[in-house]
C-alpha positions as CSV (number, residue, x, y, z in Angstrom):
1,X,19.8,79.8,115.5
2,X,20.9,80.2,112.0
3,X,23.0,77.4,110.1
4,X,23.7,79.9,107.6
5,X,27.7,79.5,106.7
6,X,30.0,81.7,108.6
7,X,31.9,84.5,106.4
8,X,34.7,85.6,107.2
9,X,36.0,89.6,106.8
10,X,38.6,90.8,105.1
11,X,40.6,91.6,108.1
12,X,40.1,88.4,110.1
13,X,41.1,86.8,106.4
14,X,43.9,89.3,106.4
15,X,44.9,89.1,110.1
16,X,45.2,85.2,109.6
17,X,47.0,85.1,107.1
18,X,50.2,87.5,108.8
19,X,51.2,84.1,111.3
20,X,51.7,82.1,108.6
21,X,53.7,84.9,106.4
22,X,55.9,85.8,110.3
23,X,56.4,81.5,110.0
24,X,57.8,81.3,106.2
25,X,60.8,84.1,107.4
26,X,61.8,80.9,109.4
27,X,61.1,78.2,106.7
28,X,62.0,80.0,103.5
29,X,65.2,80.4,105.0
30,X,65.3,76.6,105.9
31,X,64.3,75.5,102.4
32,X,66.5,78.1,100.6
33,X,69.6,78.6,102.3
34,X,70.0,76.8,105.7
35,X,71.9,73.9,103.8
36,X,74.2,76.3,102.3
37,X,74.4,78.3,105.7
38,X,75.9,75.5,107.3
39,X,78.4,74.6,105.0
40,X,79.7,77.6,103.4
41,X,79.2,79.9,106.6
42,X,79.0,78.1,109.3
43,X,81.8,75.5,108.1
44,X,80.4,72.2,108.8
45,X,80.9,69.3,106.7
46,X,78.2,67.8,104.3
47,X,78.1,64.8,106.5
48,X,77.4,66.9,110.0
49,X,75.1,69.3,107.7
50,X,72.6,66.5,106.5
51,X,72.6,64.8,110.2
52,X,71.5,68.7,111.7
53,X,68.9,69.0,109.0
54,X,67.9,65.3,110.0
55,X,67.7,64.5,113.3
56,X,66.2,68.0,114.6
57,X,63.4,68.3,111.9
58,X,62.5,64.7,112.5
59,X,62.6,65.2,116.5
60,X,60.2,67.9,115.2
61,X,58.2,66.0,113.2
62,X,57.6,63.4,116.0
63,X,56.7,66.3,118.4
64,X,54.0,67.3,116.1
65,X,51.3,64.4,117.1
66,X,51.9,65.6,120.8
67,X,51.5,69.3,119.7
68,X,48.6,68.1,118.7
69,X,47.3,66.3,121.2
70,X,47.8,69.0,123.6
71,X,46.4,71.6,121.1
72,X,42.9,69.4,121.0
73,X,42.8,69.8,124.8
74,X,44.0,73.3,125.2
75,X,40.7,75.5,126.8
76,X,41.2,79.4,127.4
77,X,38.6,82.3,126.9
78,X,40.7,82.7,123.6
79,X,39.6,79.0,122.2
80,X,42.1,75.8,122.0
81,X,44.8,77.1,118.7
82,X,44.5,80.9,118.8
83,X,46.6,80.9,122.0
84,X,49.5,78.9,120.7
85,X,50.4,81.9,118.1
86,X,51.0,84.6,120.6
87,X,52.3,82.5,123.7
88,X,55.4,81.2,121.4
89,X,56.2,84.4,119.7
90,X,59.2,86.1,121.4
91,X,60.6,82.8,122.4
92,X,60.1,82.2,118.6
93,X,62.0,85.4,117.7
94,X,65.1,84.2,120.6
95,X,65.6,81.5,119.1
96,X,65.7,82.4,115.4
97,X,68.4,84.5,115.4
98,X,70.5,82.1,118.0
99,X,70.3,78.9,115.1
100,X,71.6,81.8,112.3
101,X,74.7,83.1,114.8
102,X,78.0,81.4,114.6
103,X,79.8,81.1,117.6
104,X,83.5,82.3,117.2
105,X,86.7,80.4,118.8
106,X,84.7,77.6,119.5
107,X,86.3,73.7,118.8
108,X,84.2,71.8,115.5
109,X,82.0,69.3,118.4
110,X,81.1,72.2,120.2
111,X,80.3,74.1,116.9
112,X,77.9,70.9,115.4
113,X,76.6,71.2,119.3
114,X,75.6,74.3,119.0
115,X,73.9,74.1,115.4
116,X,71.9,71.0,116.2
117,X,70.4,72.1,119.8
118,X,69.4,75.9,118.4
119,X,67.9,74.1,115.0
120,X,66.1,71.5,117.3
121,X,65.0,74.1,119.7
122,X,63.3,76.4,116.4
123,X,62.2,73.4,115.1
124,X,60.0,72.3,118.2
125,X,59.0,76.2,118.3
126,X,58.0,76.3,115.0
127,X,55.6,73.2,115.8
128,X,54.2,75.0,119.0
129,X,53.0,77.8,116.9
130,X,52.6,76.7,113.4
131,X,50.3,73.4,114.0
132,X,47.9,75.4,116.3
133,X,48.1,78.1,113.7
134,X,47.1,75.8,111.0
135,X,44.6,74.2,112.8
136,X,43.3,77.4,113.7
137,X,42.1,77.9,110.4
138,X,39.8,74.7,110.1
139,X,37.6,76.0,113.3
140,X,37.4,79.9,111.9
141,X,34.5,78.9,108.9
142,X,32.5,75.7,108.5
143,X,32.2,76.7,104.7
144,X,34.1,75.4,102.3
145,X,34.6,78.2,100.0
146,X,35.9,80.6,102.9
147,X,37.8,78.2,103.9
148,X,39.8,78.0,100.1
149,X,39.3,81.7,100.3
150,X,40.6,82.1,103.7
151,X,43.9,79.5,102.7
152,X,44.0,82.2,99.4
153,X,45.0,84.8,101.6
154,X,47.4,82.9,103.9
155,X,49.6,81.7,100.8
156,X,49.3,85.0,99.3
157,X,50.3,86.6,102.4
158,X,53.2,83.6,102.7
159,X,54.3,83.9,99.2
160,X,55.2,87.8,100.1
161,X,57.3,87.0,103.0
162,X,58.7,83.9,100.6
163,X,59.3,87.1,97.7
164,X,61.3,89.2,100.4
165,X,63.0,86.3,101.9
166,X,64.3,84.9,98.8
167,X,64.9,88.5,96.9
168,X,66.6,90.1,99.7
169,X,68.2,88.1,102.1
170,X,71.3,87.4,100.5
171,X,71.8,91.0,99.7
172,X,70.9,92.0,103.2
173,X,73.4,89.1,104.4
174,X,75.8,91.2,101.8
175,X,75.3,94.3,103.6
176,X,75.7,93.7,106.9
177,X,78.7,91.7,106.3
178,X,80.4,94.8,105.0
179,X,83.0,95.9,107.5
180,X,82.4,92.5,109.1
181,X,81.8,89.4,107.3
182,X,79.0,86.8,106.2
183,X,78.4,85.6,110.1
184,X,77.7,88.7,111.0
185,X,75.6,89.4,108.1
186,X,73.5,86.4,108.6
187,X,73.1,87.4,112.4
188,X,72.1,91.0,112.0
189,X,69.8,89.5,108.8
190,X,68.0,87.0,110.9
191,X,67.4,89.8,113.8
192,X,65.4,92.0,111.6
193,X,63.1,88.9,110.2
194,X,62.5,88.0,114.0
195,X,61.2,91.7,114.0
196,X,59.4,91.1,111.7
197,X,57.6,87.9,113.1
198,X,56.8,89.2,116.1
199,X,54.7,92.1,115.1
200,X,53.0,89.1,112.3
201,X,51.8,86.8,115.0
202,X,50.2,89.3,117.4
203,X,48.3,90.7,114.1
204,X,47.1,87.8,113.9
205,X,46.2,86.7,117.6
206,X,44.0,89.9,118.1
207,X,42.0,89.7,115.0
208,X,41.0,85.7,114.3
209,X,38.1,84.1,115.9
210,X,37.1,80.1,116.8
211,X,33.6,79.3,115.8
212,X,33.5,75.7,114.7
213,X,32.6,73.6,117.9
214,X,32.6,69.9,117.9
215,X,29.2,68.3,118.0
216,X,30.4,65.9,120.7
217,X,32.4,67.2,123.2
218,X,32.9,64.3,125.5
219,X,36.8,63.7,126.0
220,X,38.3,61.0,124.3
221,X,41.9,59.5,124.6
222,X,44.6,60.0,122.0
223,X,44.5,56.1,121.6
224,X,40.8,56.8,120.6
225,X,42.1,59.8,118.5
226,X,44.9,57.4,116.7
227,X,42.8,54.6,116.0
228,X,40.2,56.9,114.3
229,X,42.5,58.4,112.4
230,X,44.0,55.8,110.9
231,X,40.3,54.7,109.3
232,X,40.4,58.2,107.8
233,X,41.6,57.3,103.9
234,X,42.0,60.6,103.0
235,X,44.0,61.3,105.7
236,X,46.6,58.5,104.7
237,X,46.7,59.6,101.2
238,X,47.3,63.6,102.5
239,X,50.0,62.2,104.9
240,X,51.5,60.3,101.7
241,X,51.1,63.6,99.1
242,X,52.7,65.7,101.8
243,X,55.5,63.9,102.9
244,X,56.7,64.0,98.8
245,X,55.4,67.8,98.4
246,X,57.7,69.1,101.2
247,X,60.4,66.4,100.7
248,X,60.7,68.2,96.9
249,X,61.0,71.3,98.6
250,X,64.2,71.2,100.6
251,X,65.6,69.0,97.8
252,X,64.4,71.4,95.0
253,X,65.8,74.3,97.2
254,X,69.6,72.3,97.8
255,X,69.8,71.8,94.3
256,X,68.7,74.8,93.2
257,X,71.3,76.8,94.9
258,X,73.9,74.6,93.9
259,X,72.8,74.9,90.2
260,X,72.6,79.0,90.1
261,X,76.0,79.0,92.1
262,X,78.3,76.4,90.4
263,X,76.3,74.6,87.0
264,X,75.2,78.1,85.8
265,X,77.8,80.1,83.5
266,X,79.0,83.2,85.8
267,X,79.9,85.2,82.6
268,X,75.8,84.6,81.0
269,X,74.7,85.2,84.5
270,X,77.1,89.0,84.5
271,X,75.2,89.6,81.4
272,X,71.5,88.9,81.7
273,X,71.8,91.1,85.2
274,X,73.9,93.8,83.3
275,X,70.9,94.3,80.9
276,X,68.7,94.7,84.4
277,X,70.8,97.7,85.1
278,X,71.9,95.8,88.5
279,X,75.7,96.5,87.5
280,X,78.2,99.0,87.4
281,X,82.2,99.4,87.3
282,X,81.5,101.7,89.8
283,X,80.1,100.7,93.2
284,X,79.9,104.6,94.4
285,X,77.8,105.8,91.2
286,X,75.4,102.3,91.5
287,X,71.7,103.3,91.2
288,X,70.0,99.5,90.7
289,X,68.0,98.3,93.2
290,X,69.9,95.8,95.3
291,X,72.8,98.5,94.3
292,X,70.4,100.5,96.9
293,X,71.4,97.9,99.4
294,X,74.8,97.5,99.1
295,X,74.7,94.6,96.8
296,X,76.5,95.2,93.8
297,X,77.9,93.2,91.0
298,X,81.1,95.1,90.1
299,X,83.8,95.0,88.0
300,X,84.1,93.5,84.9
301,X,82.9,89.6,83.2
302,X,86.4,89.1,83.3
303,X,86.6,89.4,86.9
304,X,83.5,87.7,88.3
305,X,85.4,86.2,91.2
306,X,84.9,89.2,93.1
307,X,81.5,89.3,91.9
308,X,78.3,88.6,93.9
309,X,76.4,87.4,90.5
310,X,75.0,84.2,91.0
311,X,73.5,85.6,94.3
312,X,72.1,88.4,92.2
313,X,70.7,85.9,89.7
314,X,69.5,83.5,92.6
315,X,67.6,86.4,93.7
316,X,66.0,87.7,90.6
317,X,64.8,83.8,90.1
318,X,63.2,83.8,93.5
319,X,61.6,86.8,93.4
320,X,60.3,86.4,89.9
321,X,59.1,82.8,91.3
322,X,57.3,83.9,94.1
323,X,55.7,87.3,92.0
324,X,54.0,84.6,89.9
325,X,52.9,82.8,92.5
326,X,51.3,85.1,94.6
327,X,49.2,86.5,91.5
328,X,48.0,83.1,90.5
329,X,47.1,82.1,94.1
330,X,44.2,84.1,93.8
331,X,43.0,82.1,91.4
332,X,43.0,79.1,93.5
333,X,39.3,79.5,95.1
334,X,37.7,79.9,91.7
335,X,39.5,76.8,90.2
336,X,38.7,74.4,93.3
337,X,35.4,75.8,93.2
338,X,34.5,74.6,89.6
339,X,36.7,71.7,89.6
340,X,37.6,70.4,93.0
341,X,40.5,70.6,95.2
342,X,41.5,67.2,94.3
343,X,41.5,67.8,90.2
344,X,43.5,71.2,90.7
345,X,46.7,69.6,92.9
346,X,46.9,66.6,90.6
347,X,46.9,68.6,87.1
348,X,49.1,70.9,88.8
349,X,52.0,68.7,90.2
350,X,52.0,66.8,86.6
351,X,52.6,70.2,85.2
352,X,55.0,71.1,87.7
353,X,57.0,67.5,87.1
354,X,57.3,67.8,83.5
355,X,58.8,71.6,83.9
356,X,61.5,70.1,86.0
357,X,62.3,67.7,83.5
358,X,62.2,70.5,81.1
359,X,65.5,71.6,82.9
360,X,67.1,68.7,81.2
361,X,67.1,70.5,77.6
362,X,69.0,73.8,79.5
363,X,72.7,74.8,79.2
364,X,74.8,76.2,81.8
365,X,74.3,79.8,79.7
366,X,70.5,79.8,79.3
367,X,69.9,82.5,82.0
368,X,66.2,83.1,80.0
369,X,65.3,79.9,79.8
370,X,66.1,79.0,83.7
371,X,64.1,82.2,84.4
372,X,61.4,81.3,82.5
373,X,61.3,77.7,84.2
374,X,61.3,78.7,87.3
375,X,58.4,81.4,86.3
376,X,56.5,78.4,85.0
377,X,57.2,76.1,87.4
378,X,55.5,78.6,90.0
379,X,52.6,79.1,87.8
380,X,51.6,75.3,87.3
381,X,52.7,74.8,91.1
382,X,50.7,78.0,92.8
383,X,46.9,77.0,92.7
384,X,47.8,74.1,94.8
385,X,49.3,75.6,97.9
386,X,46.0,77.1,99.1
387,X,44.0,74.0,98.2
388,X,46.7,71.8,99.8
389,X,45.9,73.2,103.1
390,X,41.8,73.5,102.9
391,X,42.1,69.8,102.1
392,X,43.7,68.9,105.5
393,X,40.7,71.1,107.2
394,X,38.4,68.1,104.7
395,X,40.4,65.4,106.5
396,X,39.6,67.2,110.0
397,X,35.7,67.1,108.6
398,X,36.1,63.5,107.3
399,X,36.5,62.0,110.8
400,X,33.6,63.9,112.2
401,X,31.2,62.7,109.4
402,X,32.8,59.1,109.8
403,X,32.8,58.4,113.6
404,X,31.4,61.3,114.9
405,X,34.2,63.0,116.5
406,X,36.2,66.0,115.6
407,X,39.8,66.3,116.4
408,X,41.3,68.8,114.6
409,X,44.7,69.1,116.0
410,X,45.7,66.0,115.6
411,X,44.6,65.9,112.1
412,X,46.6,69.3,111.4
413,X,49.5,67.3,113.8
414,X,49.9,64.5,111.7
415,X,50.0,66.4,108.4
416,X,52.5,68.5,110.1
417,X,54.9,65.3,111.1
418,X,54.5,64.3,107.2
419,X,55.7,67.9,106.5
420,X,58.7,67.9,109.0
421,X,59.7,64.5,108.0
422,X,59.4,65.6,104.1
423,X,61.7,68.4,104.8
424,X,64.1,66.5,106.8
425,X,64.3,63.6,104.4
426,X,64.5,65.9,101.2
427,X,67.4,68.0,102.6
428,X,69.5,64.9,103.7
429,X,68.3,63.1,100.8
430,X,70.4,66.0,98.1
431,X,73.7,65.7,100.2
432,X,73.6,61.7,100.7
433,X,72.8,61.6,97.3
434,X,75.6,64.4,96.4
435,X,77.9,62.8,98.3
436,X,77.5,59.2,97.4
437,X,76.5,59.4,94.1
438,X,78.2,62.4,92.8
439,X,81.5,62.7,95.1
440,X,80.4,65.9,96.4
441,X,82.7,67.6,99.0
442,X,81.7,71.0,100.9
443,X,85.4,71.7,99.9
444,X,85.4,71.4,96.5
445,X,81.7,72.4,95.0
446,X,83.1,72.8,91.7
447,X,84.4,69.2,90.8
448,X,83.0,68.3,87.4
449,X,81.1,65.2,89.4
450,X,79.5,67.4,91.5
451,X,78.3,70.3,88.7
452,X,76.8,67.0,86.9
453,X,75.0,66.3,90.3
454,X,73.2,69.8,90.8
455,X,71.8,69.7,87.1
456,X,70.4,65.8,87.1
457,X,69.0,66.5,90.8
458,X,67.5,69.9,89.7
459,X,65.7,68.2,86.9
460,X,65.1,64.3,87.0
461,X,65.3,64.4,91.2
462,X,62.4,67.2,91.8
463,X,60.6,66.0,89.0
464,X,60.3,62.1,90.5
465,X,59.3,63.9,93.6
466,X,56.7,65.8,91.8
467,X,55.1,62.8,90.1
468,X,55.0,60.6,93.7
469,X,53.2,63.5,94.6
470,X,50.6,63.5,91.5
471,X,50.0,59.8,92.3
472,X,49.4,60.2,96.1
473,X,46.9,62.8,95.7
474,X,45.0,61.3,92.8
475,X,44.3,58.5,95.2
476,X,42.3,60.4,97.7
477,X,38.7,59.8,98.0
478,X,38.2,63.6,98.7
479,X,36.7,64.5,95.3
480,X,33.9,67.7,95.0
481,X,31.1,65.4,95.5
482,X,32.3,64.5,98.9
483,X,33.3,67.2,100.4
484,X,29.8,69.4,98.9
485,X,28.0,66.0,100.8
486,X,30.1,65.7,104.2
487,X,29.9,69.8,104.2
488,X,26.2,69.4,104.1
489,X,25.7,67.2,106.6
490,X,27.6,68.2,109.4
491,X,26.2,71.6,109.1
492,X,22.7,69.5,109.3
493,X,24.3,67.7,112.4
494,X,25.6,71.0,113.9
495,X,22.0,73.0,113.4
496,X,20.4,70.0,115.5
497,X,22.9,70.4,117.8
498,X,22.6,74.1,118.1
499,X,25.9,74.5,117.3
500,X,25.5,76.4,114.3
501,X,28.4,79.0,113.8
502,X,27.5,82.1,115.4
């Protein structure tokens, strides 16, 4: 049998990549606007907003390691992960759109209730499907450089549903409220992304394949599986990066919002989207784009109360953010190739650290130079999305070359509680910090204390996280040489075995 390295096609590549585009409807929306959807729309307080973020996402987090567990010992005709991705779908889809509906009449317990059980319930869903999902893709390829490749078209695939669910949710939220209001909006909104994963994650069951098989197969117990895992180095120093990478997400994405909505000048904002064309005096002659959608900045700069600006702007930012991203992406397999994985996350999150620090030297009117920011930011911050992810499929390889053993789920399971417990503790750590260092009140967004809050956390807050990310990852042992050298030899191991991939 040949030990020659499996390729993969452009449509299993493709096809792979739609699961984890159908999952990012569900966590863009967590990381760009769930805070704000459950204090501005839902009505909560900050105090029950940062405990529903919490406590669900970390439930979630701990769920993971048993996702995994069960993943690793999970045997149909259709392999141990590839199942996972179609058997959770239309629950998946349920329950979306039940966490993004606001109950009417209901008393404030009953209301937080409600939020935390259908936010815990996604959450655990999200875990069912993603971890297998991501583990799915370190048993497709043994190779190295399909595997980057394979990763390349998953996060250019995710950065197209993160471009539609940052450009146009908020105007399709606008549109749907009209006649209604923003509840409604956000229901009828969520219902169409649900669509929209559903039809994603059966693309992707029918047209992926398992190949890698583990050179021992005897059972082992998740004691065993814990106790090897912990003597995986790289592994500790992944868990470590990850927990700060995702952590900077939900806290970039908090203050963000907070900075385009109540920091940034309304007036500079009117005019930088005038010039666009996206305005007009008159809503029944508007021609713009997110005019087509019912999304129009009207009236005058003097009137900008009435105004949806700053969600215009918001939206131009993201989807300027996430075009950049998903062109540079591509770039990601040639740079790990010639550098390593390792090099390309660490020069990038230094990059991406000193850009948010770079928002220090903004004013409130610099609509340009925020644009251009956030254009650089996802420049310096793309390459290492893909590269991120083939890593953990390096960890899942390190254990086999180290004690023999291959336990992929767990591996992916672990990195997945380090994500969930990142995006928990980033979320709740903007409003505790908001609210105890910056008096912040969901009441009163606009006190001066507040304004100053979004702008330092924007900056000097994502940029800390950035650089505890930098110095987690530049501690990993997983450098070029290793990985060309573990890569080598378990393909050695596997051709003995005859267990080359077919």
């Amino acid at each position: 049998m040949s030990a020659a390295p499996q390729k993969l096609s452009f449509i299993e590549k493709a096809g792979y990549s739609c699961g984890d585009a159908a999952a990012n409807f569900v966590f863009m929306t967590m990381v760009l606007f769930q805070l704000n959807f459950y204090t501005d729309v839902f009505g909560l307080s900050a105090s029950a907003a940062a405990a529903i973020l919490l406590w669900p996402r970390l439930w979630d987090a701990f769920f993971d390691p048993l996702m995994g567990i069960l993943a690793d010992r999970t045997n149909t005709r259709w392999g141990k992960f590839r199942p996972w991705v179609l058997w959770t779908s239309i629950p998946w889809a349920v329950v979306m759109v039940l966490a993004y509906t606001t109950p009417h009449g209901w008393s404030m317990a009953m209301m937080v209730a409600w939020a935390g059980i259908t936010n815990m319930i996604l959450m655990t869903l999200y875990s069912m499907n993603n971890m297998p999902y991501s583990a799915l893709g370190g048993v497709m390829t043994g190779d190295l450089n399909e595997r980057t490749k394979l990763n390349s078209y998953r996060f250019v695939s995710v950065n197209i549903a993160q471009f539609i669910v940052g450009g146009f949710t908020l105007p399709l939220v606008a549109k749907f409220a009209q006649g209604h209001d923003r509840q409604h909006g956000w229901q009828v909104t969520m219902m169409l992304w649900a669509a929209v994963c559903l039809v994603c994650f059966a693309i992707t069951f029918l047209t992926t394949k398992e190949r890698i098989k583990p050179v021992v197969a005897k059972q082992s117990s998740p004691k065993e599986d814990f106790a090897d895992l912990i003597k995986n180095r790289p592994w500790l120093t992944l868990f470590l990066f990850t927990l700060f990478n995702f952590a900077m997400l939900t806290y970039r994405g908090g203050a963000s919002y907070n900075l385009y909505h109540h920091w940034a000048d309304k007036a500079a904002m009117f005019d930088f989207v005038a010039k666009l064309g996206l305005t007009t005096p008159d809503p029944a002659t508007g021609t713009g784009l997110l005019e087509t959608l019912g999304y129009i900045v009207h009236g005058t700069r003097d009137n900008l109360a009435v105004s949806n600006v700053a969600d215009v702007y918001n939206s131009i930012v993201n989807m300027a953010g996430f075009a950049t991203t998903i062109v540079v992406i591509i770039l990601s397999a040639g740079l790990s190739a010639r550098f390593g994985k390792k090099s390309v996350i660490c020069v990038g999150f230094l990059l991406a650290a000193l850009n948010a620090f770079a928002y220090t030297l903004l004013s409130p009117t610099s609509t340009i130079g925020m644009l251009l920011l956030a254009v650089v930011g996802s420049l310096v911050y793309a390459p290492t999305i893909a590269v991120a992810w083939a890593m953990y499929a390096d960890a899942a390889d390190y254990s086999e070359w180290q004690v023999g053993r291959r336990f992929t789920g767990i591996v992916f399971a672990t990195i997945g509680f380090a994500l969930k417990s990142g995006l928990a503790l980033g979320s709740a750590a903007f409003l505790w910090g908001m609210a105890g260092f910056w008096s912040y009140q969901t009441t009163a967004p606009d006190a001066p204390n507040a304004i100053t809050g979004y702008f330092v956390s924007n900056s000097v807050g994502v940029g800390i996280l950035f650089l505890g990310g930098a110095l987690a990852i530049a501690t990993c042992r997983l450098n070029k040489k290793l990985t060309l050298q573990m890569a080598d030899e378990l393909a050695e191991r596997r051709r003995k075995a005859g267990l080359a991939p077919a």
